[in-house]
KOLPANU-315372 format. One line per 3 residues: number of its first residue (from 0); their letters; for each residue x, y, z of C-alpha. Coordinates in nm, 4 decimals, padded with zeros to 6 digits, m for minus. Each point is the difference from the previous one (the first is absolute). Layout:
residues N
NUM	a	X:Y:Z  ... $
//
This chain:
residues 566
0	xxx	00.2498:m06.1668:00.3013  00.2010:m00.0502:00.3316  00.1691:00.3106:00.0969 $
3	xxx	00.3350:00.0423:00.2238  m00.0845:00.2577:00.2423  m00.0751:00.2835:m00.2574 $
6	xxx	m00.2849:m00.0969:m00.1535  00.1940:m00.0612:m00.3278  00.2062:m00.2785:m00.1324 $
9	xxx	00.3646:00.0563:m00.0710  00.1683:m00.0191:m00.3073  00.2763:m00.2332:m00.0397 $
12	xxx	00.0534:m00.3899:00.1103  m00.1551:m00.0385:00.3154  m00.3156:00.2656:m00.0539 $
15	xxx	m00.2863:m00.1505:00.0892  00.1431:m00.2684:00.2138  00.0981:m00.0412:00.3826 $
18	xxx	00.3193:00.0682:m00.1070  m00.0894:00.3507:m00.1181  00.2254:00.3202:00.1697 $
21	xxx	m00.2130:00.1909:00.2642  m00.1601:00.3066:m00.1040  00.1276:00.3060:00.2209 $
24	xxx	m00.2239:00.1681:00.2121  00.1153:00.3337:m00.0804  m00.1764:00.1321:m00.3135 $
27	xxx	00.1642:00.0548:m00.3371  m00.0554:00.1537:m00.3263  00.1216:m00.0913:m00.3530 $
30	xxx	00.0107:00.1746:m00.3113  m00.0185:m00.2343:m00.2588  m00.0803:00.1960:m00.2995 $
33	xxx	00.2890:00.1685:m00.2809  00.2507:m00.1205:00.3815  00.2777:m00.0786:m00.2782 $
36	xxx	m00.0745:00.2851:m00.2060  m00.2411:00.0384:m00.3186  m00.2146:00.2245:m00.1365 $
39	xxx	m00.3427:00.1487:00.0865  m00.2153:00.1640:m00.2340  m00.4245:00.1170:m00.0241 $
42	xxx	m00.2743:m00.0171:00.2254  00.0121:m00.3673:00.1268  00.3257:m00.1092:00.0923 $
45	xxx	m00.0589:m00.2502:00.2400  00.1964:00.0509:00.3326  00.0182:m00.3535:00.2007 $
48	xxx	00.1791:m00.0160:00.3822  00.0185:m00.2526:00.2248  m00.1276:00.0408:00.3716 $
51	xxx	00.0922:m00.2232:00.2969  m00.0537:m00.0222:00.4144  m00.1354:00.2517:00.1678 $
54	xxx	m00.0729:00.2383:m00.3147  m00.2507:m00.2722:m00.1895  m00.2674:00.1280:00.1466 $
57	xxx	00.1001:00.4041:m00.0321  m00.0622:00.2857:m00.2947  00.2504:00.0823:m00.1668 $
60	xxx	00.1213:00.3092:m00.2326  00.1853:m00.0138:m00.3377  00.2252:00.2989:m00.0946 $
63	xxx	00.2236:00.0574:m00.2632  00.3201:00.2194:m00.0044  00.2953:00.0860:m00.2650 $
66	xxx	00.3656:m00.0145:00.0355  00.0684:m00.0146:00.3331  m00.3260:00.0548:00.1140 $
69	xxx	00.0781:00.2539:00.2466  m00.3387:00.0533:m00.0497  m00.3032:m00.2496:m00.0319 $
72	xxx	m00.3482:00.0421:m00.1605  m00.2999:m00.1852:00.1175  m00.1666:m00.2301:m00.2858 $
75	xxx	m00.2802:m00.1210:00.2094  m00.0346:m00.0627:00.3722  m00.2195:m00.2016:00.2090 $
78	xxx	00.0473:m00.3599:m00.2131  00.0140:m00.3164:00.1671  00.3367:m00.1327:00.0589 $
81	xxx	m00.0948:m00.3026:m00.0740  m00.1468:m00.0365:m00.3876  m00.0435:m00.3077:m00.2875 $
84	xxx	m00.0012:00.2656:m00.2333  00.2218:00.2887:m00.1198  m00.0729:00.3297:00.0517 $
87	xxx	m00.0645:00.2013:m00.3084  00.2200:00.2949:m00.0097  m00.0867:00.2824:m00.2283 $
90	xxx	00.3901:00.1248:m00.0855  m00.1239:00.2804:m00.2562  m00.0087:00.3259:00.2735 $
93	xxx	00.3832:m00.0782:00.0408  00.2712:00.1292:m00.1853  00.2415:m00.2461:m00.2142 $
96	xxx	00.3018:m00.1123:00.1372  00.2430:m00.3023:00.0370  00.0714:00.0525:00.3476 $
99	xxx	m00.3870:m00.0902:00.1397  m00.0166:m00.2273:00.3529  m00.3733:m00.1110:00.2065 $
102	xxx	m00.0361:m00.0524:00.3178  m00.2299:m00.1455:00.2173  m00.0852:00.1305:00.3482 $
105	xxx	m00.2114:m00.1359:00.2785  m00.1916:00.2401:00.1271  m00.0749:m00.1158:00.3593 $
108	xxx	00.3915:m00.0664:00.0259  00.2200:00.2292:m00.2439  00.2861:m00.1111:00.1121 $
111	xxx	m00.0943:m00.3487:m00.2079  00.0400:00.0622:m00.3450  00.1700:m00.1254:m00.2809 $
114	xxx	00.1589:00.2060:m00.3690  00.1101:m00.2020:m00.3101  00.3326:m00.0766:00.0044 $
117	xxx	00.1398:00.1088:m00.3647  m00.1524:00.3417:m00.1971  m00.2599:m00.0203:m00.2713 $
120	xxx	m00.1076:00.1793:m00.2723  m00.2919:00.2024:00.0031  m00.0762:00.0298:m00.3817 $
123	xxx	m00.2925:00.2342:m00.1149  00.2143:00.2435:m00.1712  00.2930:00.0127:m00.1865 $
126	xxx	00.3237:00.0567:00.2224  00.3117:00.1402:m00.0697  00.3194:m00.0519:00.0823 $
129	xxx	00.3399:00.1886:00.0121  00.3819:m00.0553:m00.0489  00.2341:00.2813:00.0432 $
132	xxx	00.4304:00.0232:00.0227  00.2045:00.1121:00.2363  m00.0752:00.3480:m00.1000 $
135	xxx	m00.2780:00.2404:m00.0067  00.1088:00.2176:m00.3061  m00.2863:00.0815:m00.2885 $
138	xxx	m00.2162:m00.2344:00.1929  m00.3620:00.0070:m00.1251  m00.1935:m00.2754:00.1665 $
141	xxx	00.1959:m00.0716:00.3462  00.0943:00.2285:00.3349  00.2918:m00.2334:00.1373 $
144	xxx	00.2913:m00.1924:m00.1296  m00.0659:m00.3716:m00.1043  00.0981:m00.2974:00.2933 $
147	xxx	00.0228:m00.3383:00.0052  m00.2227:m00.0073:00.2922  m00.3071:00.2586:m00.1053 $
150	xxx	m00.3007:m00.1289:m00.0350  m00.0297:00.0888:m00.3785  m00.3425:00.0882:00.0396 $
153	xxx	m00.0262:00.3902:00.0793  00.2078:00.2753:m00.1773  00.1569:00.0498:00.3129 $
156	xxx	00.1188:m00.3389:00.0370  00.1800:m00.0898:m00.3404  00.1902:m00.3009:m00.0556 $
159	xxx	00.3566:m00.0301:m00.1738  m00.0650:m00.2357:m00.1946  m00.2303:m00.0960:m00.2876 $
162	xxx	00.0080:m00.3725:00.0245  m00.0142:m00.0242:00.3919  m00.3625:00.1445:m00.0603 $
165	xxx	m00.0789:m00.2458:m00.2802  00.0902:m00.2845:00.2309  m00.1532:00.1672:00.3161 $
168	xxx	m00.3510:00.0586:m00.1041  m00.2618:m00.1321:m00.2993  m00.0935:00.2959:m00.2250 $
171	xxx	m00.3352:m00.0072:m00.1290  m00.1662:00.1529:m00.3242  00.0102:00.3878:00.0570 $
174	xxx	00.2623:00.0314:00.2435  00.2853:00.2551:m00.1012  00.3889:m00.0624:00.1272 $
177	xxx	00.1679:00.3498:00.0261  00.3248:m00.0016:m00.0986  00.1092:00.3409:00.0845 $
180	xxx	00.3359:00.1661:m00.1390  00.3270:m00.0837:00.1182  00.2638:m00.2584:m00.1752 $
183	xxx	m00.0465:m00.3552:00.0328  00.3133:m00.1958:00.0484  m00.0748:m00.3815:m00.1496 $
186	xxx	00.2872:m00.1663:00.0026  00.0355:m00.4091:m00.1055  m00.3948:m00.0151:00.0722 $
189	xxx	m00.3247:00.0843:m00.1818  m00.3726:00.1241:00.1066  m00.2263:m00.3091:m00.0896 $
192	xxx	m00.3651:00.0716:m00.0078  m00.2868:m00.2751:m00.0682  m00.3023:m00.0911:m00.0014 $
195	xxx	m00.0818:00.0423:00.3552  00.0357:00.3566:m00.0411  m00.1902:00.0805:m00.2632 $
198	xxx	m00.3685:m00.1436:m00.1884  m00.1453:m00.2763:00.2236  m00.2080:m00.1313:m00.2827 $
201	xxx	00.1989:m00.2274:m00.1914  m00.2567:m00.1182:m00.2158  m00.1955:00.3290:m00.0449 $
204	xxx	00.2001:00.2280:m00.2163  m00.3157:00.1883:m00.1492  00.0520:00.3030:00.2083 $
207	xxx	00.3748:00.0968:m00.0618  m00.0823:m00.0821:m00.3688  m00.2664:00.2839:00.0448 $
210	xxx	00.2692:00.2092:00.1578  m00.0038:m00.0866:00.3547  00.3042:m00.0588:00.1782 $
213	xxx	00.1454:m00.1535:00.3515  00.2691:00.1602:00.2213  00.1695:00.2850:m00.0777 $
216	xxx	00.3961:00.1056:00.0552  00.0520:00.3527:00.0004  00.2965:00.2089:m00.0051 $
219	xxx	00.0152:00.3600:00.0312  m00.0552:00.2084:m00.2738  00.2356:00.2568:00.0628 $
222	xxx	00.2212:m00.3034:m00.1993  00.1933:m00.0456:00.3463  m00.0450:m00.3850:00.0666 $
225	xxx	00.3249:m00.1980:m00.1617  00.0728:m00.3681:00.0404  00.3636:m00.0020:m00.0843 $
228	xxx	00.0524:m00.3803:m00.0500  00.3528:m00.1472:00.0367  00.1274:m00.4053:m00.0936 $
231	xxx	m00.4060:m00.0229:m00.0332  m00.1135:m00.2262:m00.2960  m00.3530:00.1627:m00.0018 $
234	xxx	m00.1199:00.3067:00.2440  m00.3549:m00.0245:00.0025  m00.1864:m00.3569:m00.0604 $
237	xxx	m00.3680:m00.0028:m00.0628  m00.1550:m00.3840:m00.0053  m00.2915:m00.0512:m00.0544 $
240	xxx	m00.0942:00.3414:00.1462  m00.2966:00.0599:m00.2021  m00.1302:00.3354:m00.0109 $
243	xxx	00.2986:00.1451:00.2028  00.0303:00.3661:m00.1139  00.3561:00.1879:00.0530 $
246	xxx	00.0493:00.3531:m00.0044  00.3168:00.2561:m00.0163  00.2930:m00.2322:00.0788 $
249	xxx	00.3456:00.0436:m00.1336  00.1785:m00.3241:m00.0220  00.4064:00.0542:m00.0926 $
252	xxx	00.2688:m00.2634:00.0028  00.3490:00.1094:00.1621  00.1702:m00.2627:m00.1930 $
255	xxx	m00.1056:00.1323:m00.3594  m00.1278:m00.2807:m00.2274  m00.0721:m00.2388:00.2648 $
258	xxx	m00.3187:m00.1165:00.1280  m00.3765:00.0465:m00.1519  m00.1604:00.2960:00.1793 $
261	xxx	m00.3786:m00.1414:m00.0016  m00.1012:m00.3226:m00.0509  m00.4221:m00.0706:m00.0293 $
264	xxx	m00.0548:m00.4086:m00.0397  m00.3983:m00.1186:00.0013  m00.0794:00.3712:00.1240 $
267	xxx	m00.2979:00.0065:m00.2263  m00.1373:00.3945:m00.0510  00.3112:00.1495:00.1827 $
270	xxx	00.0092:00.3711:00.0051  00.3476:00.1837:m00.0567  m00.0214:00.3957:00.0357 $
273	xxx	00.3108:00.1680:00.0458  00.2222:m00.2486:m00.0060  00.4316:00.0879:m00.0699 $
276	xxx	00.2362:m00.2900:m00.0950  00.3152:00.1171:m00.0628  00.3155:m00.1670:m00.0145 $
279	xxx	m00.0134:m00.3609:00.0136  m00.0596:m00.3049:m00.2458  m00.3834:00.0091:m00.0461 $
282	xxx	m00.2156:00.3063:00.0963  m00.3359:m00.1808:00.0264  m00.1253:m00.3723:m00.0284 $
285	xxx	m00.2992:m00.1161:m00.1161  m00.0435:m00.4375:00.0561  m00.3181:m00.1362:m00.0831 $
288	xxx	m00.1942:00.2553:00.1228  m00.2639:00.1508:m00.2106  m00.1642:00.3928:00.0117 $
291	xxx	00.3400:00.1423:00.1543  m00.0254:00.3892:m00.0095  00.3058:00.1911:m00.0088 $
294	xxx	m00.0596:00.4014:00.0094  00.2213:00.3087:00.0235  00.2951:m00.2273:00.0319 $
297	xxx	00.3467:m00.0201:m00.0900  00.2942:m00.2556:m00.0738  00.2843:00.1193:m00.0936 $
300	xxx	00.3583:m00.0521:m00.0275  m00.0618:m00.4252:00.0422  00.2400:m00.2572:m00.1538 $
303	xxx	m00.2492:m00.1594:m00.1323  m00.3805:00.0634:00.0004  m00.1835:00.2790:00.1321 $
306	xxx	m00.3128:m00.1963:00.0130  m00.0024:m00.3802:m00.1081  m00.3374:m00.2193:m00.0507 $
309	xxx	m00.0092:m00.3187:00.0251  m00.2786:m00.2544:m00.0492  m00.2462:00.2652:00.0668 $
312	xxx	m00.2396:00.1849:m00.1503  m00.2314:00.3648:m00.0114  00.3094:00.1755:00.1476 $
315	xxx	m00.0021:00.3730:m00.0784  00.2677:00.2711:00.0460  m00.1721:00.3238:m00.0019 $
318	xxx	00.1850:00.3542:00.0017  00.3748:m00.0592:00.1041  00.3499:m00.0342:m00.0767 $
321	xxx	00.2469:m00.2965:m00.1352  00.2928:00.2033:00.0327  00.3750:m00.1549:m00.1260 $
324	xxx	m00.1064:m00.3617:00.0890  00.1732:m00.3219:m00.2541  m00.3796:m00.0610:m00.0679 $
327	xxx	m00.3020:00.2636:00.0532  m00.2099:m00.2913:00.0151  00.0639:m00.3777:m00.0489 $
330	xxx	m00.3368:m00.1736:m00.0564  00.0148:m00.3851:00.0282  m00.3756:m00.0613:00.0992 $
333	xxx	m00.2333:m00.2949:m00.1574  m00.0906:00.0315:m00.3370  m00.3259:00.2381:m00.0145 $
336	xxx	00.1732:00.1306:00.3475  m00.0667:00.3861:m00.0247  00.2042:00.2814:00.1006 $
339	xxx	m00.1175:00.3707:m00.0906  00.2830:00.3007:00.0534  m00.1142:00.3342:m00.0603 $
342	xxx	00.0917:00.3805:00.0945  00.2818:m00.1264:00.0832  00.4168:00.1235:m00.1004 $
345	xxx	00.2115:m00.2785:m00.0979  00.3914:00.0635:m00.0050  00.2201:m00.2660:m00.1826 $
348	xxx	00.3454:00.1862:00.0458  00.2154:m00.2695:m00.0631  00.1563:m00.2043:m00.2739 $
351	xxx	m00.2595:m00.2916:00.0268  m00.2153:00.1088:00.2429  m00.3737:m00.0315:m00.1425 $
354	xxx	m00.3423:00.1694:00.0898  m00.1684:m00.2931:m00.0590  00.1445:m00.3333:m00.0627 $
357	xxx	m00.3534:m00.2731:00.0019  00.0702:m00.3839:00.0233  m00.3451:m00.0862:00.0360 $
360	xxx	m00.3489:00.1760:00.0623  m00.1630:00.2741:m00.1493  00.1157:00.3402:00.0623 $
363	xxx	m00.1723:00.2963:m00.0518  00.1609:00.3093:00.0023  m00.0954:00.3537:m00.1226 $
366	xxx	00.0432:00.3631:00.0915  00.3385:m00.0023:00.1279  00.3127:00.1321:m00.0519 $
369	xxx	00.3062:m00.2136:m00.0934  00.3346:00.1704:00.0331  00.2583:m00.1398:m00.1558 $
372	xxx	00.4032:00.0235:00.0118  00.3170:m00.1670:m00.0417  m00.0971:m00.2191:m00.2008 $
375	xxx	m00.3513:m00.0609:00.2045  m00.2471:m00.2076:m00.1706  m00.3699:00.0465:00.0172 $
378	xxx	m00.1162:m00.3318:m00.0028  00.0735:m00.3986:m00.0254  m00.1764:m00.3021:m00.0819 $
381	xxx	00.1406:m00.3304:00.1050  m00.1718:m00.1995:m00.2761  00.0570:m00.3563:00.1762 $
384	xxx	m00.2300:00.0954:00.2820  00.2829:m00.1070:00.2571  00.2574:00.2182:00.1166 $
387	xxx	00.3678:m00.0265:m00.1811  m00.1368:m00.0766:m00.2704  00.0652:00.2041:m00.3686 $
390	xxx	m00.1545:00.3918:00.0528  m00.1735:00.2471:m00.2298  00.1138:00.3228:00.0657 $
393	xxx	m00.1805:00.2896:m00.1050  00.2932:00.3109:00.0483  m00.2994:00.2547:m00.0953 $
396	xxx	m00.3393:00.0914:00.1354  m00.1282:00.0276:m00.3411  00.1288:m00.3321:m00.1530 $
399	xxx	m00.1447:m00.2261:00.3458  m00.3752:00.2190:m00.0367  m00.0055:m00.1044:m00.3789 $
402	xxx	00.1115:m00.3341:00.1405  m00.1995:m00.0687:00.2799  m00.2865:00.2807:m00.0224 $
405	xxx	00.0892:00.1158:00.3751  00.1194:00.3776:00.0858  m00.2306:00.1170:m00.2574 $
408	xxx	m00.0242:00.3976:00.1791  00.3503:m00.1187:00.1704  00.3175:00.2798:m00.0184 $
411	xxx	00.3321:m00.0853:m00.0408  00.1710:00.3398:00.1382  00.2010:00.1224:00.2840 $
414	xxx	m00.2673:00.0769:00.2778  00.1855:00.2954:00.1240  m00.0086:m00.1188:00.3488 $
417	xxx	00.1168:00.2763:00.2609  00.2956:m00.2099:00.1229  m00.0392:m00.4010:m00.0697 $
420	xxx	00.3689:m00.0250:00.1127  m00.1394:00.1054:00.3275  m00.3399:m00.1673:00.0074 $
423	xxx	m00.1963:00.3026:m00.0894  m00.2267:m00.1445:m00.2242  m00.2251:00.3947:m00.0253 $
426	xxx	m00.0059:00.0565:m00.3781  00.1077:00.3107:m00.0997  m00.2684:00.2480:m00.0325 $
429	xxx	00.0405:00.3987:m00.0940  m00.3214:00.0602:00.1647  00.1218:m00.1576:00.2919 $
432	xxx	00.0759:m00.3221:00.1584  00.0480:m00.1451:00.3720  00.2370:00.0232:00.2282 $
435	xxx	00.0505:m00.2132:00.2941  00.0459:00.1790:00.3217  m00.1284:00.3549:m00.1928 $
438	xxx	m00.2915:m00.0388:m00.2116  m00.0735:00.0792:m00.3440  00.2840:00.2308:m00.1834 $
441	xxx	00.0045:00.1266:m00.3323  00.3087:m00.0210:m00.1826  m00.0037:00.2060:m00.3570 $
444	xxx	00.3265:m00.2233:m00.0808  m00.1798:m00.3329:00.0703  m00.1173:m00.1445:m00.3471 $
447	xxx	m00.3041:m00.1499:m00.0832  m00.0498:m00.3726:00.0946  m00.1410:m00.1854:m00.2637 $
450	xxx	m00.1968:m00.2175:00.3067  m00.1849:00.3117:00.0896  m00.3618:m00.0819:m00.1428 $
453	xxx	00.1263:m00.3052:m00.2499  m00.1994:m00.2518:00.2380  m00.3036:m00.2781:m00.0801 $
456	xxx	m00.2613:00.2845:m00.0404  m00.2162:m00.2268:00.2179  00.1796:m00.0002:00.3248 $
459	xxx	m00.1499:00.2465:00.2559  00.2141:00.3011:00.0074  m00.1695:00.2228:00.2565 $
462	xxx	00.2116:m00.0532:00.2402  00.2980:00.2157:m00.1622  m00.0072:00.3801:00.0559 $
465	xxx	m00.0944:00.2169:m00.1962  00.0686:00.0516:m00.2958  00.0027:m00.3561:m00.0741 $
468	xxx	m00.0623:00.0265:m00.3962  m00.3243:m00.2513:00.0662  00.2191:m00.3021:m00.0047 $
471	xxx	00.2323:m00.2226:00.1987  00.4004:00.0500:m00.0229  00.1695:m00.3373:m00.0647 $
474	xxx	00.2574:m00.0967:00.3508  00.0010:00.0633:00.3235  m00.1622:00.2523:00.1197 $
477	xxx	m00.3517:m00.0469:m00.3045  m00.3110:00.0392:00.1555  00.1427:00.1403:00.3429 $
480	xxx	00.0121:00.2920:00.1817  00.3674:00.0656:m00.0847  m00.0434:m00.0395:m00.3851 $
483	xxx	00.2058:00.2449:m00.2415  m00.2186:00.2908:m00.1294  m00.1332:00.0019:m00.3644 $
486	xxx	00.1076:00.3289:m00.1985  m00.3328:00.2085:m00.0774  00.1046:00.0024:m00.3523 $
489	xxx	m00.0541:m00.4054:m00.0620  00.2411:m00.2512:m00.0925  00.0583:m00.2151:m00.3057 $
492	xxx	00.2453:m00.2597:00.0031  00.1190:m00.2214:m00.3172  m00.0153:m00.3511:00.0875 $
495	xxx	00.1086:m00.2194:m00.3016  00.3062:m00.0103:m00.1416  00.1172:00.2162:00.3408 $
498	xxx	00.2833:m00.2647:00.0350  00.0718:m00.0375:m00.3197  m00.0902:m00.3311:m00.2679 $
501	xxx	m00.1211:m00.0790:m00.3135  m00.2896:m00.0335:m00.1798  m00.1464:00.0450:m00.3220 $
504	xxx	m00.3561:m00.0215:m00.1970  m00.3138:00.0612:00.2264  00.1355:00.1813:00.3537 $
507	xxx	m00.1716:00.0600:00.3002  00.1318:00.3029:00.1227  m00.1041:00.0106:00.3761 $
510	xxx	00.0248:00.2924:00.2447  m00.1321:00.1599:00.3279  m00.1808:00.3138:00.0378 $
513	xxx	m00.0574:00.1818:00.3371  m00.1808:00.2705:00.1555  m00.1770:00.2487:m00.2197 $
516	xxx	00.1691:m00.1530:m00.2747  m00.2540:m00.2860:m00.0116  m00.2470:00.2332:m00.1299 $
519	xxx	00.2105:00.0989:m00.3159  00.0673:m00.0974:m00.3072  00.3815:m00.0841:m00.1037 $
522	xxx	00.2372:m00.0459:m00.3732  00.1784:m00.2499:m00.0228  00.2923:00.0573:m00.2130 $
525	xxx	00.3211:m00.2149:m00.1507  00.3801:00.0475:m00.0292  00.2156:m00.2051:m00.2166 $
528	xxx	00.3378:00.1999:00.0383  m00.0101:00.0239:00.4444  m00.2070:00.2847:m00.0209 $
531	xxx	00.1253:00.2117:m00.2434  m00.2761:00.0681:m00.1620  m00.3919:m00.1670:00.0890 $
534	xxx	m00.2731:m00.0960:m00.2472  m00.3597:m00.0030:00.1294  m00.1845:m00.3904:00.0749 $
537	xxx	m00.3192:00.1216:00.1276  m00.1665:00.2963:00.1136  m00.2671:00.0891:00.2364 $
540	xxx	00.0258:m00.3466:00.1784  m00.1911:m00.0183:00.3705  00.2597:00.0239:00.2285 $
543	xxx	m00.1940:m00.2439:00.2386  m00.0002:m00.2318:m00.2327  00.3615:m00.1126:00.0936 $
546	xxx	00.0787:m00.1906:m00.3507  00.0085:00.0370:m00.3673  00.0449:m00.2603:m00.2559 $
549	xxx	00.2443:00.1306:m00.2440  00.0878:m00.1771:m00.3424  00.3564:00.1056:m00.0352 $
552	xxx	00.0743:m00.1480:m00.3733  m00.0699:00.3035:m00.1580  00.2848:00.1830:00.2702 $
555	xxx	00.2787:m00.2579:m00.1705  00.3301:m00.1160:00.2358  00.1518:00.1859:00.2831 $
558	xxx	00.2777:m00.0811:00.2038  m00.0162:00.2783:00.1685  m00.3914:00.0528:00.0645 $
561	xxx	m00.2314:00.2127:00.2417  m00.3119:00.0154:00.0317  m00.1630:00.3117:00.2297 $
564	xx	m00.3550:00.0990:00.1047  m00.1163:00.3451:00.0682 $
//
């Protein structure tokens, strides 16, 4: 080729012509490689730079350095400046971070060199990441108040906002944001999250299927972190986050009944742990997103829904609270769309507020406990399929299991919560319960919690102290280190008919048995005059056995019926 004075053409217009600028004398070196930022990552990440003048025919070094690279670590030295081919960097010895620069030095003349222009990230670990207040009370994760201008990157360096990280850097599958405790003013605006921060394999969804997930949001578990949402149509967005898993966040709306706390469109396999809604329109969203999780969470007090599906399907609710919402849940998924609630206390307090009201989609729902009052109905059925339209309701838990088959082993009794008026969702426990700020306590006055031990006898319950009666408590707190203790003495709990109903012929009479209880054998016994006076059903029935099918002709008509085991 003809050359202009450097032995290499130019780029542009006039390279390779007389018309071509003159190269300087004076040599130069160029970083070319991640120069507007990037990411790095394994043992060959080529490193390319650009050498001119007097350095072409030098040796050069390569170093890299973090954050403001007060101090630089050689990557390989004696190279020749001038190369065709990258140099293969081997990135691994070097810890993760998103603040990574290279440099390349002459070494005949230092004083030529040249570092990228804009920080990459060096990605062979997951990184975390940390937003803090303007306070450093019952902090767990930071060591300084949050600023607009930290880095975001180092627990000493929190940011102050949530969404000025999501916009500042690309979060990658394993990275954890840090959301330590403190109270989150969001005011007319609302944290968006996508799918730039979360799985980057759109098309391969085997492994959060399996039970992988992406990026994680954390807040602290002390139960300290509180977005308090104001004039905000929707606090959290998730699009198309897939995988995204968020933990111990308390989402409240200062404008009660306005505004959906959590909304999770296209998030396929999102995790929820932890999660409070309280006050607003809609607790929790789910739009066309299938495998949602939502665990140890709570909505309550919502105009509306405390969680609402839509168009989605395999959504589970696992172990929380629907507390004084119009609607527990409002499914309106795809036909065959499935929803499974379990463990989980349902509160319809209100004159048409519902535990479940289903448009469309198949819900499953068993092992619960549906409380109802003032004229409270346990479920609904809008029989059109399309919202408006005419409604089933079912006032009793009994009449919508012998309609629908769901809440087979479901109560329908107060849960004895320690304070539900004051979000103290403990149950009551004799042999003690948990406290926040003290631990457990045992209160001789507390009753007995018919959620204590009344769970699906297939959910892990090792998690709860002990003694933890060998099975999950429905709510909250099931399956956790803060679980209500089991009496030593076992539990039995009535189930059917606990609200009330009707029935007659061939009855199933259902009911939960806890704790060394399991291992007995219970009578079942009938009143026809509201306990008066009992005559026996059944005797020496296995107490594990949870149901008994009881012809009740030969028993003639009660109005005032009871049925006991013991």
């Amino acid at each position: 080729y003809v050359t202009a004075d450097g032995a290499r053409v130019n780029i542009g217009l006039h390279g390779n012509t007389a018309r071509a600028s003159k190269s300087p004398s004076a040599g130069s070196l160029i970083a070319v490689s991640l120069n507007d930022g990037g990411r790095a990552e394994g043992s060959t990440w080529p490193l390319y730079w650009i050498a001119r003048g007097a350095a072409t025919g030098h040796t050069v070094r390569v170093e890299y350095g973090a954050g403001t690279a007060s101090v630089w670590t050689a990557v390989a030295t004696n190279l020749p400046a001038r190369i065709l081919l990258p140099y293969a960097w081997n990135t691994t010895p070097f810890t993760s971070t998103v603040y990574g620069l290279w440099r390349v030095v002459d070494e005949i003349t230092p004083t030529i060199q040249d570092t990228n222009d804009s920080y990459f990230a060096l990605r062979n670990s997951a990184i975390g990441f940390y937003v803090n207040d303007a306070s450093t009370n019952g902090d767990m994760y930071t060591t300084a108040i949050g600023a607009p201008t930290a880095s975001g990157a180092a627990p000493s360096e929190p940011l102050d906002d949530l969404q000025t990280l999501l916009d500042r850097y690309d979060l990658e599958p394993g990275d954890t944001v840090y959301m330590d405790s403190g109270n989150y003013q969001l005011i007319q605006r609302t944290y968006r999250w996508g799918r730039f921060d979360a799985w980057d394999a759109m098309t391969n969804l085997a492994a959060l299927a399996a039970g992988s997930s992406s990026v994680t949001l954390r807040g602290s578990t002390n139960g300290g972190t509180v977005v308090s949402a104001f004039q905000t149509a929707t606090a959290l967005v998730f699009t198309q986050a897939l995988g995204v898993v968020v933990r111990d966040l308390s989402i409240r709306q200062l404008v009660k009944g306005n505004g959906t706390a959590v909304d999770v469109t296209q998030s396929y396999y999102a995790d929820f742990i932890g999660l409070h809604a309280v006050d607003g329109s809609v607790g929790f969203v789910v739009n066309d997103a299938d495998g949602v999780l939502f665990s140890h969470c709570i909505a309550r007090n919502n105009a509306e829904s405390g969680l609402y599906t839509f168009h989605s399907d395999d959504t589970t609710w696992r172990n929380g609270v629907l507390w004084s919402n119009k609607y527990g849940v409002l499914q309106n998924d795809e036909e065959g769309g499935g929803l499974l609630v379990e463990n989980t206390a349902i509160g319809a307090l209100s004159g048409g507020a519902f535990a479940w009201l289903r448009v469309k989609g198949d819900l499953v729902s068993d092992y619960n406990d549906i409380f109802r009052a003032n004229g409270g109905f346990a479920a609904g059925v809008v029989e059109s399929g399309v919202l408006g339209g005419g409604t089933t309701r079912y006032e009793k838990v009994t009449s919508w299991y012998n309609a629908s088959g769901n809440d087979t082993h479901t109560l329908a009794s107060d849960p004895l919560f320690a304070v539900s008026t004051n979000s103290d969702f403990h149950p009551q426990s004799p042999a003690g319960r948990f406290v926040t700020g003290t631990g457990y306590t045992t209160n001789i006055g507390d009753g007995l919690s018919p959620l204590i031990d009344t769970g699906r006898p297939t959910t892990p319950y090792a998690a709860e102290p002990q003694p933890n009666g060998s099975r999950v408590n429905i709510g909250l707190y099931g399956g956790t280190g803060e679980a209500s203790l089991s009496p030593t003495n076992g539990v039995l709990v009535a189930i059917t008919f606990s609200d009330g109903g009707s029935a007659e012929g061939d009855i199933n009479l259902r009911w939960a048995a806890g704790g060394v209880t399991t291992g007995h054998t219970v009578r079942l016994d009938f009143s026809n005059d509201g306990g008066a006076t009992w005559t026996n059903i059944a005797t020496n029935v296995a107490a594990s056995l949870g149901t008994y099918l009881w012809n009740s002709v030969p028993y003639g008509r009660a109005a005032a019926g009871l049925w006991r085991l013991v």
